[in-house]
Structure formats: C-alpha cells, structure tokens
C-alpha positions in Angstrom: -86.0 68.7 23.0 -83.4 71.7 21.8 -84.8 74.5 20.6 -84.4 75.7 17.1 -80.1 76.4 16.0 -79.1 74.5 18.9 -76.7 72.9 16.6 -76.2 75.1 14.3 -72.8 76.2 15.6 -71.8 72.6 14.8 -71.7 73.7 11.0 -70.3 75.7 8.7 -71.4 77.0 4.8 -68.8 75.9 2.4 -68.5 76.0 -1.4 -68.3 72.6 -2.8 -67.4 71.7 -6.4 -67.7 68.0 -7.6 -65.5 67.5 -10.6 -66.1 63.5 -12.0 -64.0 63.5 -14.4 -60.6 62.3 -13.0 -58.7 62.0 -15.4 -57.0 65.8 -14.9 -56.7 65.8 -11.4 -53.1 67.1 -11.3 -54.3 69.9 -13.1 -57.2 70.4 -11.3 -55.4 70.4 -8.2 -52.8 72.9 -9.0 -55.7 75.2 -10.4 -58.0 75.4 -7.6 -55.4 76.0 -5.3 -54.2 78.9 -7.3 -57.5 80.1 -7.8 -58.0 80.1 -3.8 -59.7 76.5 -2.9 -59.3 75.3 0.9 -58.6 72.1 0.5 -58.9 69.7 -2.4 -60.0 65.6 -2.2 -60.0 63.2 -4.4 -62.6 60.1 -3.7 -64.1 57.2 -5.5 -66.7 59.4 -7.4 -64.4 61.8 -8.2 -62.3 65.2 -7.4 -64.4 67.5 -4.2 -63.1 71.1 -3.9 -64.2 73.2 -0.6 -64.1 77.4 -1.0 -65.3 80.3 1.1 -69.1 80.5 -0.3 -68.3 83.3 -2.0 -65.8 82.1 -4.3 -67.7 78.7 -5.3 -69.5 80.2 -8.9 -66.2 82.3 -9.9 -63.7 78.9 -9.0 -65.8 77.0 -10.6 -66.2 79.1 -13.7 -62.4 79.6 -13.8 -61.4 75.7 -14.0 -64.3 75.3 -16.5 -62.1 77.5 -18.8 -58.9 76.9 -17.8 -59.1 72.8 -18.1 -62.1 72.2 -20.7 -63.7 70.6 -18.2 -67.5 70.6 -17.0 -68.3 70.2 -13.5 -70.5 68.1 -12.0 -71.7 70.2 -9.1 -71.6 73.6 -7.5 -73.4 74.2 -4.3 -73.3 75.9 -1.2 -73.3 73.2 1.8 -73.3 73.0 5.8 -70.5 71.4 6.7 -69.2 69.8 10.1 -66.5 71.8 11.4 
C-alpha cells in the first residue's frame, strides 16, 4: 500500500462551471473565453467551463450578467492532468 499523496501529482485543482442551459452556447463560448476560461465543452447535460481556481467565482459572476443566465455549478475540482 502507497502512502498518503502518492497520487496526488496525478491531479490538478481546476475551476469548473456547469452551465445547463444550452440554448446560448455561442455566446457562452465567446464570453468565457474572453473572460479567461481554459477550455470550453459542450456535453449531453450541458455547457462545462475549466478556469485557473482563482478565476472560477469572478467568470462565473461575469457570464451571469453578461448572458442572463444562472449557472448550474461552480466548484473547485481535482482534475486528471
């Protein structure tokens, strides 16, 4: 048996917003990549935008106001690399 963080290196934090409404994802694409997102997926349950950890509540916030949208998550995550 590993001892304790043995794979911890394996992961990384990551902002993750979960937007289900899909209906405005041009525009939510073209925002959160202004406003700074990494990368930007849409999937069956809806739109998934990855951010530095630090930047998760203010993108969030900002495509809240800019589309008139409400998200339907914000969380800080460990993701595979």
């Amino acid at each position: 048996m590993g001892g304790s963080g043995q794979v911890a290196w394996i992961f990384e934090p990551t902002g993750v917003i979960k937007i289900s409404d899909k209906t405005k994802e041009d525009q939510v694409m073209e925002v959160a990549v202004e406003l700074g997102a990494d990368d930007v997926k849409v999937e069956s349950g809806g739109i998934v935008i990855s951010c530095e950890p630090a930047k998760v509540h203010k993108l969030r916030d900002e495509i809240e106001k800019k589309l008139q949208l409400v998200c339907a998550s914000c969380e800080l995550l460990m993701v595979p690399k």
